[in-house]
C-alpha angles and dihedrals in degrees: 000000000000122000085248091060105049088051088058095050091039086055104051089036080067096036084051089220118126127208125254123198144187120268130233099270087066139157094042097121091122132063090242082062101053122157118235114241111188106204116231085024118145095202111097138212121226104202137176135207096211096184147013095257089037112120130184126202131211124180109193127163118243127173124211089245101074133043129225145235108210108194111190103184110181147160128277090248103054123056096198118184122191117232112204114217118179113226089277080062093248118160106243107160140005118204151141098216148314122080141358136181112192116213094236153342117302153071112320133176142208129207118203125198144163119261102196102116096202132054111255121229092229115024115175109127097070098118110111134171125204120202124192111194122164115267090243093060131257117327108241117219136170100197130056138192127203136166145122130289117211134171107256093217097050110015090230121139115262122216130205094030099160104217123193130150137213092247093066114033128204085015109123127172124186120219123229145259088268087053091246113137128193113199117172114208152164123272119264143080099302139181106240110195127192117194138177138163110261088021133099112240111245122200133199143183113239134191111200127190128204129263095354109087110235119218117235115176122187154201128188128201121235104255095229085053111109126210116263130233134222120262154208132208089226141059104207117011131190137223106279100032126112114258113216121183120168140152137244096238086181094081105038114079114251120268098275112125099340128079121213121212121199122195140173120210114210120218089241091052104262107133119197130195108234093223097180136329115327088349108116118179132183119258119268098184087192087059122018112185106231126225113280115171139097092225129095095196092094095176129015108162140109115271101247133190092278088067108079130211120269147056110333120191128212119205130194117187122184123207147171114258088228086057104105118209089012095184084053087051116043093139084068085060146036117257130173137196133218135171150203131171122224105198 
């Protein structure tokens, strides 16, 4: 201990005041800097309200079909009251604890703050800890998902991705700031479901087993982001050139979840899957074979006498692997055309 040090402990020791200070959640004293509360979650903050004009801010999901138990447990020198805001930052509700029924489904948040209106002489006891469970008592599971959520585009983390799954209804859990999720759940081929405003929904199917945590990472596509179509380097080709198509996989999600189907329309009518590089079948609608391959090269080869001459189309549909009869349902995904002419 400096000499600097020991002045400061002996001065407030004879002012009788003792120093509060922020706890290792700060700085969360704006709604941008919200801390995440995970409702049903056994792990605990310890917070402080360092000071009278000290807030701390919580954002947590609710739904309108479930009431809360709020719990505010808090030192004797601090009188701390909850004030409710919906995600437009309007007031809605003011409270300590007990129960709480939000309107709808979404992101709220709760400001805390301390409502002593005087500084006290000697403040010690400032620590607090809220906890949020469902009325009904704490869901019991014996499965659980986790994994990281990233912009498909960028790579980047995404915050705020809302996760629930078919084998526990009306259970949400948001993801962090880091992008990682924790969802307990029961056992059973589930569809897991990640959403987000501004973001295309992406559903999976999902086998969990009981006891042992599976891991589930994924991307989501920008919902202005169009699909993609395949391409040629070329706008017109001739007999004897090589035909190259390919496809920008930068900018498609990876397979997760998602399944890609790739297709070239003839002139005289014929229409062929591209099932993987050079490997062109002819279309079952009853049972398209999706797109399996790492590559984005779709076709390299000459353009032989089988080829004739005319406007060609290339199609790319994207689905959800829990879409059945894809082909019979491409309203339920996202499909693009593109063209060239070989003459």
């Amino acid at each position: 201990m400096n000499y600097l040090q020991l002045t400061i402990i002996l001065m407030a020791l004879q002012s009788k005041l003792v120093f509060a200070f922020p706890d290792i959640y700060e700085s969360d004293n704006k709604r941008d800097k919200a801390n995440l509360i995970i409702i049903n979650n056994d792990q605990r903050q310890q917070h402080t309200l360092h000071s009278l004009t000290d807030q701390d801010w919580f954002k947590l999901y609710a739904d309108e079909l479930n009431t809360y138990k709020i719990s505010l447990k808090h030192g004797a020198d601090i009188d701390p009251i909850i004030q409710i805001y919906d995600k437009t930052l309007k007031l809605i509700e003011e409270k300590k604890s007990g129960d709480w029924n939000a309107p709808s489904q979404g992101f709220y948040y709760f400001k805390v703050t301390d409502q002593n209106s005087t500084e006290m002489a000697c403040r010690k006891e400032i620590q607090y800890e809220l906890e949020i469970n469902t009325g009904g008592g704490k869901p019991t599971f014996n499965g659980q998902i986790h994994g990281y959520i990233r912009d498909a585009i960028s790579g980047d983390p995404i915050e705020d991705v809302v996760i629930s799954n078919s084998c526990r209804r009306n259970y949400f859990v948001p993801n962090d700031k880091n992008g990682h999720y924790i969802l307990p759940s029961n056992t059973g081929n589930c569809e897991l479901k990640a959403e987000k405003e501004a973001y295309k929904p992406i559903i999976c199917n999902v086998d969990i087993p009981a006891i042992i945590p599976i891991q589930v990472n994924l991307v989501l596509l920008p919902i202005d982001q169009k699909i993609p179509t395949p391409f040629t380097f070329k706008n017109t080709y001739h007999r004897g050139e090589i035909l190259h198509v390919e496809i920008d996989s930068k900018l498609l999600s990876p397979q997760t979840c998602v399944r890609y189907y790739f297709g070239i329309g003839y002139p005289d009518g014929g229409l062929f899957i591209i099932a993987d590089k050079n490997k062109l079948e002819p279309l079952n609608p009853q049972a398209p074979i999706a797109w399996t391959s790492n590559d984005n090269v779709l076709i390299d080869m000459p353009i032989n006498e089988t080829m004739p001459n005319g406007e060609y189309k290339l199609y790319i549909l994207r689905s959800a692997e829990t879409i059945e009869e894809a082909l019979k349902n491409i309203h339920k995904g996202e499909w693009n055309v593109g063209a060239f002419k070989i003459i």
